[in-house]
N, C-alpha and C positions, 0 to 999 in steps of 0.2 A: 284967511290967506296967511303964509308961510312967511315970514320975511327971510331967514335963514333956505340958502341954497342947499336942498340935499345934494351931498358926495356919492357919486356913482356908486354901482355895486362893486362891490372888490376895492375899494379906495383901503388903502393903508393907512390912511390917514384915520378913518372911521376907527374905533376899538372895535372888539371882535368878541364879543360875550360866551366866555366858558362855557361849556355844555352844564357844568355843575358850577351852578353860580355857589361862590362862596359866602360865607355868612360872618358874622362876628365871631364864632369860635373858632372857625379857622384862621381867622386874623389874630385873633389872641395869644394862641398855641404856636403859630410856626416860630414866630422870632424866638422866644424862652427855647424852643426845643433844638432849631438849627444853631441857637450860642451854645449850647449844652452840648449835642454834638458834635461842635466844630473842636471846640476842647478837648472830647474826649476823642476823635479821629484823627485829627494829627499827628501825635505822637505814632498811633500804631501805623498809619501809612508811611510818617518817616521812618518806621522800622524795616518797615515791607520793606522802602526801596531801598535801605539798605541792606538786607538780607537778598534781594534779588541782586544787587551788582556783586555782590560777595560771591553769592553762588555763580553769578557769571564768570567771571574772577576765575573762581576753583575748575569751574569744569573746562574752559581754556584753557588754564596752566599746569594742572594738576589730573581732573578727569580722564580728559580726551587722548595726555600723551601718557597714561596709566593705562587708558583702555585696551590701546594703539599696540602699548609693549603686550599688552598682556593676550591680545590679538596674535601678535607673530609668536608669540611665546608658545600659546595653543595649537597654531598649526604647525612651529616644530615639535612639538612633542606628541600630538595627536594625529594630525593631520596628516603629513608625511608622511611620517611611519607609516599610516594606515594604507593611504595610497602606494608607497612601495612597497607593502606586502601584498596587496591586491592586484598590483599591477604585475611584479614581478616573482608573486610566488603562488597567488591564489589561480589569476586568470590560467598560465602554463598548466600551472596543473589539472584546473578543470578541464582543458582543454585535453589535456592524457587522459584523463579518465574517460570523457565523451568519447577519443579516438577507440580507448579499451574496448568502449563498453561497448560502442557501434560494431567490434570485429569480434568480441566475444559471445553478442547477445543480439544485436540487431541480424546481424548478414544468417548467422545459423538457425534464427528463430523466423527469416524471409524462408531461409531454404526449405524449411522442415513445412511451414505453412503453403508454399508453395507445390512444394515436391510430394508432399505425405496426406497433408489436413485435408488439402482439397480434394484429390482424389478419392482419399476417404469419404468424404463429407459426400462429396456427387454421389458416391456409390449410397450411401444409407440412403438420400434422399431418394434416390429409385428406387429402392428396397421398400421406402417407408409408402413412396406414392400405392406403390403397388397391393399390400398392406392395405391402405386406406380405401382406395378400389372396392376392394374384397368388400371391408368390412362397413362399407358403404352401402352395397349390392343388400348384405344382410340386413343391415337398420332399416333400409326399406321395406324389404318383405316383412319384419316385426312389425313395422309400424302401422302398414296395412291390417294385418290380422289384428291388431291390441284397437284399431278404431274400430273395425266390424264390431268385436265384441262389445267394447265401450257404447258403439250405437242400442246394438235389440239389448243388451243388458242392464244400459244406465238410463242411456236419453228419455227412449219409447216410454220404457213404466213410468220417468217421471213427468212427462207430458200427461199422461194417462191421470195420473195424482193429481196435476194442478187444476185439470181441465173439469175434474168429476167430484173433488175432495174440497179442493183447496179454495176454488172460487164462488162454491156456495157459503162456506160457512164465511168469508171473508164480506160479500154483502150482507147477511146475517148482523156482523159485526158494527160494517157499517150503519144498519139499521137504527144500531143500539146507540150506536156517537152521536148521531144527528141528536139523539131524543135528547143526550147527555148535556149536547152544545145548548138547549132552547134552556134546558132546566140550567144552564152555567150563566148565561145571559141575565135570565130573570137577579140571578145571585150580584153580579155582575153592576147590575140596576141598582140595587139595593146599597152595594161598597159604595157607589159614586154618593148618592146621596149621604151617606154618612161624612164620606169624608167632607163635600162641599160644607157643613154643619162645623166641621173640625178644623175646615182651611175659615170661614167665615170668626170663626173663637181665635185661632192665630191671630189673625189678622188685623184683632182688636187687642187683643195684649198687646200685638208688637207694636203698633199705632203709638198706643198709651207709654208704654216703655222708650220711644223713638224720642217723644218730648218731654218724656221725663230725663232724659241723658238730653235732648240738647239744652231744656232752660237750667239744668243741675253741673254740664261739663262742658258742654260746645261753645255754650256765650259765653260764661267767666272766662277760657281758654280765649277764646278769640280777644274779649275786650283788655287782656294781659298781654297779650299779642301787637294789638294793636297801640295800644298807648303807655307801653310798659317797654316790650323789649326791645321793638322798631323804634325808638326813638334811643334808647341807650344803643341801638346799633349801628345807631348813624352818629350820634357823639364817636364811639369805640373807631368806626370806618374813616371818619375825621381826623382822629388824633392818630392815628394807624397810618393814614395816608401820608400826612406832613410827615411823621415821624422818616418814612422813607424817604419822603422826598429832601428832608434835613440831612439824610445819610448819603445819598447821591449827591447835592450840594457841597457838602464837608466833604466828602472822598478826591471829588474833584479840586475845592479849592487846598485841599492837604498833597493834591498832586504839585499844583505850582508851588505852595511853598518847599515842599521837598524836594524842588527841582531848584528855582532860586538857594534852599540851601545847597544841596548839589555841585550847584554852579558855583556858588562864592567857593566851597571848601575846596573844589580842583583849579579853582583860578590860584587860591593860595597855597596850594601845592607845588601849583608852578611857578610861582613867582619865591617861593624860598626852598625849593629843592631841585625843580628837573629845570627850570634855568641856569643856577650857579650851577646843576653839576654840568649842563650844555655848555656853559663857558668855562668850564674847566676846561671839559672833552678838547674844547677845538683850540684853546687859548693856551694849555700848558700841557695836555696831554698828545696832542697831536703835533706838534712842532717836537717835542723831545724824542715822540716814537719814529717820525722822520727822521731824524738827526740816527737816531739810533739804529734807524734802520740803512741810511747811508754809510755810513761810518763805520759798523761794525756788522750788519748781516748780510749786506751783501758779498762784502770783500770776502768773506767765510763764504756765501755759495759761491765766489767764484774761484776759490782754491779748492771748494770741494765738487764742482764741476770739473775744473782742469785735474785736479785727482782723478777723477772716476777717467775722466777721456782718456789718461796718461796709462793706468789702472787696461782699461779695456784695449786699448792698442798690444801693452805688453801681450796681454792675453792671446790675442788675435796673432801678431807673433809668432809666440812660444806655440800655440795650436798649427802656425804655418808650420813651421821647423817640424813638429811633431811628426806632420804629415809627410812633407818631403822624406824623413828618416827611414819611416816604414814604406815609403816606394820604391828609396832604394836597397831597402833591403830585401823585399820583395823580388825589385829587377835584379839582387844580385842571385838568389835561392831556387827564381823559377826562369829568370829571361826575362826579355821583354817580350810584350805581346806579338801575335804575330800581325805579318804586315797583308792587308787584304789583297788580293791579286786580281789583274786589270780584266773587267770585264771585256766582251767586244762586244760594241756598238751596232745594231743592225741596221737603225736608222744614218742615214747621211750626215757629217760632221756641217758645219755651218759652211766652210767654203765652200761644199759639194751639194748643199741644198740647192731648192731653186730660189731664186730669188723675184722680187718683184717687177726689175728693171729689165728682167731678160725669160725668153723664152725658152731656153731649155731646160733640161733638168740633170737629173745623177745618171740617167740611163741613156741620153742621148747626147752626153758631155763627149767630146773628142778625148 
Protein backbone atom coordinates (compact mmCIF):
# COMPACT_ATOMS: atom_id res chain seq x y z
CA UNK A 1 0.00 0.00 0.00
CA UNK A 2 0.96 3.70 -1.02
CA UNK A 3 0.96 5.92 1.89
CA UNK A 4 1.83 9.01 -0.26
CA UNK A 5 -1.34 10.45 -2.37
CA UNK A 6 -0.59 10.27 -6.22
CA UNK A 7 -1.08 14.00 -7.80
CA UNK A 8 -3.37 13.77 -10.72
CA UNK A 9 -2.23 13.81 -14.18
CA UNK A 10 -1.19 17.10 -15.47
CA UNK A 11 -0.56 18.49 -11.64
CA UNK A 12 2.21 21.07 -11.83
CA UNK A 13 3.21 20.43 -8.94
CA UNK A 14 4.53 16.76 -10.27
CA UNK A 15 8.26 17.56 -12.11
CA UNK A 16 7.88 16.75 -15.72
CA UNK A 17 10.94 14.56 -16.93
CA UNK A 18 12.86 15.78 -19.95
CA UNK A 19 12.65 13.77 -23.02
CA UNK A 20 16.61 13.62 -22.72
CA UNK A 21 17.28 12.98 -19.27
CA UNK A 22 20.40 14.62 -18.43
CA UNK A 23 23.35 13.19 -16.99
CA UNK A 24 26.51 14.47 -15.01
CA UNK A 25 28.26 15.79 -18.05
CA UNK A 26 25.76 17.97 -18.84
CA UNK A 27 25.58 19.16 -15.24
CA UNK A 28 29.38 19.77 -15.21
CA UNK A 29 29.73 21.59 -18.65
CA UNK A 30 26.77 24.08 -18.54
CA UNK A 31 27.73 26.32 -15.66
CA UNK A 32 31.82 26.73 -16.78
CA UNK A 33 30.44 27.40 -20.32
CA UNK A 34 27.25 29.80 -19.74
CA UNK A 35 30.17 31.96 -17.06
CA UNK A 36 32.48 31.94 -20.13
CA UNK A 37 29.87 32.96 -22.38
CA UNK A 38 28.18 35.36 -20.37
CA UNK A 39 31.66 37.32 -20.39
CA UNK A 40 32.34 36.93 -23.59
CA UNK A 41 28.45 38.27 -24.95
CA UNK A 42 27.95 41.19 -23.17
CA UNK A 43 30.17 43.23 -24.27
CA UNK A 44 29.32 42.51 -28.08
CA UNK A 45 25.53 42.77 -27.45
CA UNK A 46 26.15 46.03 -25.63
CA UNK A 47 27.83 47.01 -28.89
CA UNK A 48 24.97 45.72 -30.98
CA UNK A 49 22.57 47.92 -29.25
CA UNK A 50 24.50 50.55 -29.40
CA UNK A 51 25.22 50.43 -32.99
CA UNK A 52 21.52 49.79 -33.53
CA UNK A 53 20.25 53.09 -31.91
CA UNK A 54 23.08 54.97 -33.70
CA UNK A 55 22.01 53.68 -36.94
CA UNK A 56 18.55 54.50 -35.77
CA UNK A 57 19.65 57.85 -34.90
CA UNK A 58 21.20 58.44 -38.47
CA UNK A 59 18.72 57.15 -40.62
CA UNK A 60 15.84 59.60 -38.77
CA UNK A 61 18.05 62.53 -38.89
CA UNK A 62 20.23 62.08 -41.59
CA UNK A 63 19.16 59.05 -43.94
CA UNK A 64 15.54 59.62 -44.60
CA UNK A 65 15.67 63.60 -44.98
CA UNK A 66 19.03 62.90 -47.40
CA UNK A 67 16.86 60.43 -49.22
CA UNK A 68 13.77 62.80 -49.29
CA UNK A 69 16.02 65.73 -50.83
CA UNK A 70 17.62 63.51 -53.01
CA UNK A 71 13.90 62.01 -54.03
CA UNK A 72 12.54 65.53 -55.17
CA UNK A 73 15.88 66.40 -56.48
CA UNK A 74 15.51 63.37 -59.12
CA UNK A 75 12.23 64.01 -60.10
CA UNK A 76 13.29 67.53 -60.84
CA UNK A 77 15.89 66.85 -62.85
CA UNK A 78 14.66 63.53 -64.41
CA UNK A 79 11.39 63.15 -63.98
CA UNK A 80 9.72 66.29 -65.13
CA UNK A 81 11.64 66.99 -67.76
CA UNK A 82 10.86 63.70 -68.93
CA UNK A 83 7.23 63.94 -68.62
CA UNK A 84 7.15 67.51 -70.20
CA UNK A 85 8.83 66.30 -73.15
CA UNK A 86 6.63 63.42 -73.53
CA UNK A 87 3.71 65.01 -72.71
CA UNK A 88 4.29 68.14 -74.62
CA UNK A 89 6.57 67.35 -77.25
CA UNK A 90 6.66 63.51 -77.93
CA UNK A 91 2.64 62.65 -77.54
CA UNK A 92 1.62 66.02 -80.23
CA UNK A 93 3.92 64.76 -82.45
CA UNK A 94 3.25 61.19 -82.49
CA UNK A 95 0.00 62.17 -82.89
CA UNK A 96 1.17 64.36 -86.38
CA UNK A 97 2.73 61.68 -87.56
CA UNK A 98 -0.21 58.96 -87.11
CA UNK A 99 -2.59 61.81 -88.66
CA UNK A 100 0.33 61.96 -91.66
CA UNK A 101 0.64 58.77 -91.96
CA UNK A 102 -3.10 57.73 -91.88
CA UNK A 103 -3.73 60.48 -94.98
CA UNK A 104 -0.55 59.64 -96.76
CA UNK A 105 -0.56 55.72 -96.55
CA UNK A 106 -3.64 54.30 -94.86
CA UNK A 107 -6.77 56.07 -96.93
CA UNK A 108 -4.60 55.60 -100.56
CA UNK A 109 -3.44 52.19 -99.77
CA UNK A 110 -7.66 51.40 -98.66
CA UNK A 111 -8.30 53.07 -102.10
CA UNK A 112 -5.90 51.22 -104.31
CA UNK A 113 -6.95 47.72 -102.22
CA UNK A 114 -10.33 48.59 -102.59
CA UNK A 115 -10.68 49.99 -106.08
CA UNK A 116 -7.67 48.01 -108.00
CA UNK A 117 -6.39 44.79 -105.83
CA UNK A 118 -9.64 43.49 -105.48
CA UNK A 119 -11.00 43.55 -108.76
CA UNK A 120 -7.85 42.29 -109.86
CA UNK A 121 -7.68 39.67 -107.56
CA UNK A 122 -11.52 38.31 -108.38
CA UNK A 123 -10.62 38.40 -111.90
CA UNK A 124 -7.33 35.93 -111.65
CA UNK A 125 -9.27 34.00 -109.28
CA UNK A 126 -11.70 33.14 -112.28
CA UNK A 127 -9.16 32.91 -114.62
CA UNK A 128 -7.21 30.59 -112.25
CA UNK A 129 -10.61 28.44 -111.22
CA UNK A 130 -11.02 27.98 -114.86
CA UNK A 131 -7.41 26.91 -115.54
CA UNK A 132 -7.72 24.47 -112.77
CA UNK A 133 -11.09 22.91 -114.39
CA UNK A 134 -9.14 22.18 -117.49
CA UNK A 135 -6.32 21.00 -115.97
CA UNK A 136 -8.30 18.78 -113.58
CA UNK A 137 -10.35 17.18 -116.56
CA UNK A 138 -6.67 16.21 -117.88
CA UNK A 139 -5.13 14.66 -114.62
CA UNK A 140 -8.02 12.43 -114.61
CA UNK A 141 -7.84 10.95 -117.93
CA UNK A 142 -3.80 10.57 -117.21
CA UNK A 143 -4.44 8.89 -114.28
CA UNK A 144 -6.93 6.52 -115.68
CA UNK A 145 -4.67 5.44 -118.51
CA UNK A 146 -1.01 5.44 -116.06
CA UNK A 147 -3.39 2.78 -113.55
CA UNK A 148 -4.46 0.46 -116.54
CA UNK A 149 -1.00 0.25 -117.57
CA UNK A 150 0.43 0.05 -113.98
CA UNK A 151 -2.42 -2.96 -113.49
CA UNK A 152 -1.58 -5.76 -116.79
CA UNK A 153 2.20 -4.38 -116.61
CA UNK A 154 3.13 -4.39 -112.72
CA UNK A 155 0.40 -5.85 -110.57
CA UNK A 156 -0.61 -9.14 -112.75
CA UNK A 157 3.31 -10.58 -113.53
CA UNK A 158 3.78 -9.85 -109.96
CA UNK A 159 1.10 -11.84 -108.46
CA UNK A 160 2.03 -14.46 -111.04
CA UNK A 161 5.94 -14.41 -109.31
CA UNK A 162 4.74 -14.58 -105.90
CA UNK A 163 2.15 -17.23 -106.50
CA UNK A 164 4.40 -19.67 -108.71
CA UNK A 165 8.22 -18.58 -107.69
CA UNK A 166 8.17 -17.10 -104.51
CA UNK A 167 5.95 -19.29 -102.29
CA UNK A 168 7.63 -22.52 -103.01
CA UNK A 169 10.92 -21.87 -102.43
CA UNK A 170 9.96 -19.80 -99.20
CA UNK A 171 8.37 -23.11 -97.63
CA UNK A 172 11.43 -24.80 -98.98
CA UNK A 173 13.15 -22.33 -96.70
CA UNK A 174 11.10 -22.74 -94.02
CA UNK A 175 11.69 -26.45 -94.01
CA UNK A 176 15.28 -25.63 -93.55
CA UNK A 177 14.63 -23.17 -90.12
CA UNK A 178 12.64 -25.70 -88.34
CA UNK A 179 15.62 -28.29 -88.69
CA UNK A 180 18.03 -25.23 -87.68
CA UNK A 181 15.68 -24.39 -84.62
CA UNK A 182 15.76 -28.32 -83.13
CA UNK A 183 19.75 -28.58 -83.83
CA UNK A 184 19.89 -24.61 -81.97
CA UNK A 185 17.90 -26.01 -79.04
CA UNK A 186 19.98 -29.10 -78.47
CA UNK A 187 23.06 -26.31 -78.49
CA UNK A 188 20.79 -24.21 -76.30
CA UNK A 189 20.72 -27.43 -73.62
CA UNK A 190 24.17 -27.75 -73.54
CA UNK A 191 24.92 -23.40 -72.73
CA UNK A 192 22.48 -23.75 -69.76
CA UNK A 193 24.08 -26.41 -68.21
CA UNK A 194 27.53 -24.88 -68.46
CA UNK A 195 26.54 -21.96 -67.17
CA UNK A 196 24.46 -23.42 -64.15
CA UNK A 197 28.34 -25.30 -63.32
CA UNK A 198 29.71 -21.41 -63.58
CA UNK A 199 26.82 -19.68 -61.60
CA UNK A 200 27.21 -22.67 -58.96
CA UNK A 201 31.62 -21.77 -58.83
CA UNK A 202 30.31 -17.98 -58.32
CA UNK A 203 28.36 -18.49 -56.02
CA UNK A 204 30.96 -20.17 -53.80
CA UNK A 205 33.74 -17.53 -54.26
CA UNK A 206 31.32 -14.96 -53.46
CA UNK A 207 29.92 -16.76 -50.44
CA UNK A 208 33.56 -17.22 -49.19
CA UNK A 209 34.55 -13.49 -50.16
CA UNK A 210 31.03 -12.14 -48.38
CA UNK A 211 32.74 -13.43 -44.82
CA UNK A 212 35.81 -12.73 -45.57
CA UNK A 213 34.88 -8.73 -45.98
CA UNK A 214 32.41 -9.06 -43.15
CA UNK A 215 34.76 -10.78 -40.20
CA UNK A 216 37.98 -8.63 -41.91
CA UNK A 217 35.62 -4.98 -42.44
CA UNK A 218 32.03 -5.00 -41.36
CA UNK A 219 32.60 -6.12 -37.66
CA UNK A 220 35.69 -4.01 -36.67
CA UNK A 221 33.60 -0.99 -38.61
CA UNK A 222 30.54 -1.63 -36.77
CA UNK A 223 32.29 -2.35 -33.20
CA UNK A 224 34.30 1.36 -33.87
CA UNK A 225 30.90 2.57 -34.62
CA UNK A 226 29.35 1.43 -31.95
CA UNK A 227 31.60 1.98 -28.80
CA UNK A 228 34.04 4.44 -30.28
CA UNK A 229 32.23 7.12 -32.32
CA UNK A 230 28.56 7.01 -30.88
CA UNK A 231 29.54 7.63 -27.59
CA UNK A 232 32.24 10.54 -28.45
CA UNK A 233 29.08 11.76 -30.41
CA UNK A 234 26.96 12.13 -27.71
CA UNK A 235 29.79 13.81 -25.44
CA UNK A 236 30.32 16.24 -28.92
CA UNK A 237 25.89 16.61 -28.99
CA UNK A 238 26.17 17.42 -25.17
CA UNK A 239 28.76 19.87 -25.10
CA UNK A 240 27.27 21.43 -28.58
CA UNK A 241 23.86 21.62 -27.01
CA UNK A 242 24.72 23.58 -23.74
CA UNK A 243 27.07 25.48 -25.55
CA UNK A 244 23.85 27.02 -27.49
CA UNK A 245 21.92 27.04 -25.14
CA UNK A 246 24.67 29.24 -22.94
CA UNK A 247 24.59 31.56 -25.94
CA UNK A 248 20.73 32.08 -25.88
CA UNK A 249 21.00 32.41 -22.20
CA UNK A 250 23.79 35.11 -22.31
CA UNK A 251 22.34 36.93 -25.32
CA UNK A 252 19.17 37.39 -23.48
CA UNK A 253 20.61 38.24 -20.11
CA UNK A 254 23.17 40.78 -22.10
CA UNK A 255 19.92 42.26 -23.52
CA UNK A 256 18.66 43.47 -19.80
CA UNK A 257 21.81 44.58 -18.94
CA UNK A 258 22.28 46.56 -22.05
CA UNK A 259 19.09 47.91 -21.49
CA UNK A 260 19.34 48.66 -17.55
CA UNK A 261 22.73 50.23 -18.96
CA UNK A 262 20.53 52.08 -21.53
CA UNK A 263 18.29 53.19 -19.21
CA UNK A 264 20.74 54.70 -16.48
CA UNK A 265 22.85 56.59 -19.37
CA UNK A 266 19.45 58.42 -20.91
CA UNK A 267 18.16 58.98 -17.27
CA UNK A 268 21.56 60.86 -16.97
CA UNK A 269 21.39 62.57 -19.93
CA UNK A 270 18.54 64.01 -18.77
CA UNK A 271 18.90 64.98 -15.54
CA UNK A 272 22.34 67.07 -16.62
CA UNK A 273 21.58 68.28 -19.90
CA UNK A 274 17.87 68.16 -21.53
CA UNK A 275 16.47 69.34 -18.07
CA UNK A 276 18.81 72.41 -17.30
CA UNK A 277 18.51 73.10 -20.87
CA UNK A 278 14.31 72.56 -20.42
CA UNK A 279 14.62 75.02 -17.60
CA UNK A 280 16.55 77.39 -19.29
CA UNK A 281 14.02 77.11 -22.37
CA UNK A 282 11.07 78.15 -20.38
CA UNK A 283 12.80 80.00 -17.17
CA UNK A 284 15.01 82.51 -19.03
CA UNK A 285 14.70 82.03 -22.54
CA UNK A 286 10.95 82.20 -23.00
CA UNK A 287 10.16 85.27 -20.77
CA UNK A 288 12.95 87.40 -22.51
CA UNK A 289 11.60 86.28 -26.06
CA UNK A 290 8.15 87.42 -24.91
CA UNK A 291 9.33 90.50 -23.65
CA UNK A 292 11.19 90.81 -26.81
CA UNK A 293 8.59 90.06 -28.68
CA UNK A 294 6.06 92.52 -27.06
CA UNK A 295 8.34 95.39 -26.95
CA UNK A 296 10.03 95.45 -30.01
CA UNK A 297 8.39 92.94 -32.84
CA UNK A 298 5.37 93.59 -32.77
CA UNK A 299 5.27 97.56 -32.52
CA UNK A 300 7.63 96.87 -35.89
CA UNK A 301 4.76 94.59 -37.52
CA UNK A 302 2.40 97.14 -36.67
CA UNK A 303 4.08 100.06 -38.41
CA UNK A 304 4.88 97.90 -41.06
CA UNK A 305 1.32 96.78 -41.40
CA UNK A 306 -0.02 100.38 -41.29
CA UNK A 307 2.89 101.08 -43.99
CA UNK A 308 1.92 98.56 -46.41
CA UNK A 309 -2.13 99.73 -45.73
CA UNK A 310 -0.94 103.40 -46.03
CA UNK A 311 1.43 102.06 -49.17
CA UNK A 312 -1.53 100.28 -50.97
CA UNK A 313 -4.29 102.95 -50.41
CA UNK A 314 -1.83 105.44 -52.05
CA UNK A 315 -1.75 102.96 -54.86
CA UNK A 316 -5.30 102.43 -55.19
CA UNK A 317 -5.56 106.14 -55.42
CA UNK A 318 -2.98 107.19 -57.71
CA UNK A 319 -4.61 103.91 -60.16
CA UNK A 320 -8.11 105.78 -59.37
CA UNK A 321 -6.99 109.22 -60.69
CA UNK A 322 -5.15 107.28 -63.51
CA UNK A 323 -8.24 106.15 -64.54
CA UNK A 324 -10.52 108.98 -64.39
CA UNK A 325 -7.69 111.01 -66.53
CA UNK A 326 -7.88 108.59 -69.57
CA UNK A 327 -11.82 108.72 -69.46
CA UNK A 328 -11.83 112.02 -69.76
CA UNK A 329 -9.59 112.33 -72.25
CA UNK A 330 -11.23 109.71 -74.03
CA UNK A 331 -14.70 111.72 -73.62
CA UNK A 332 -13.00 114.61 -74.57
CA UNK A 333 -11.25 113.00 -78.33
CA UNK A 334 -14.18 110.69 -79.18
CA UNK A 335 -17.59 111.94 -77.03
CA UNK A 336 -19.30 110.31 -74.92
CA UNK A 337 -20.96 107.00 -75.55
CA UNK A 338 -24.06 107.12 -77.05
CA UNK A 339 -27.24 107.00 -75.29
CA UNK A 340 -29.44 103.67 -76.03
CA UNK A 341 -32.94 104.72 -77.36
CA UNK A 342 -36.38 103.79 -75.78
CA UNK A 343 -37.64 100.61 -76.68
CA UNK A 344 -41.54 100.15 -77.04
CA UNK A 345 -43.06 97.81 -74.80
CA UNK A 346 -45.56 95.34 -76.45
CA UNK A 347 -46.64 94.01 -73.42
CA UNK A 348 -48.89 96.16 -70.98
CA UNK A 349 -47.21 98.51 -68.44
CA UNK A 350 -48.22 97.44 -64.70
CA UNK A 351 -51.06 99.90 -64.27
CA UNK A 352 -52.60 98.38 -67.52
CA UNK A 353 -52.05 94.72 -66.69
CA UNK A 354 -54.70 92.76 -65.16
CA UNK A 355 -54.62 92.38 -62.01
CA UNK A 356 -55.72 89.90 -59.28
CA UNK A 357 -58.54 91.88 -57.50
CA UNK A 358 -60.45 92.83 -60.67
CA UNK A 359 -61.74 91.25 -63.87
CA UNK A 360 -60.68 93.05 -66.69
CA UNK A 361 -57.98 93.45 -68.50
CA UNK A 362 -55.80 95.96 -71.14
CA UNK A 363 -58.39 95.17 -73.95
CA UNK A 364 -61.51 95.47 -72.24
CA UNK A 365 -60.30 98.52 -69.87
CA UNK A 366 -62.71 101.60 -70.78
Amino acid sequence: MELEKRSPAGDPAEPRPRSDAEGCLAVAVRLPVRIVVLVLVVPVRMVWDALVVGGRFLRDTVLRPFGRALAWLGRAVFVWPLVGVWRYVVVPLAKGVAWLGNVLLVVPAVWVHRWVLTPVGQGLAWFLRGVGAVFAAVGRGLYAGLAWLARYLVVVPASWFYAWVLTPVGHALAWCGRGLAWCGRGVLWCGRGVLWCLGMIVTGVGTALYWIARVLLVLPALAVWRWVLTPVGRVLAVIGREVLDAFGHAWRIAGHVSRAVGRFLGTLFRWTVAEPARWVYRSLLTPVGHAVRDTVLRPLAEAARGAGRAARQALASARLSVREARADVRRMLFGGPAKARPVARREPSADEARTLGSSTTALTKD
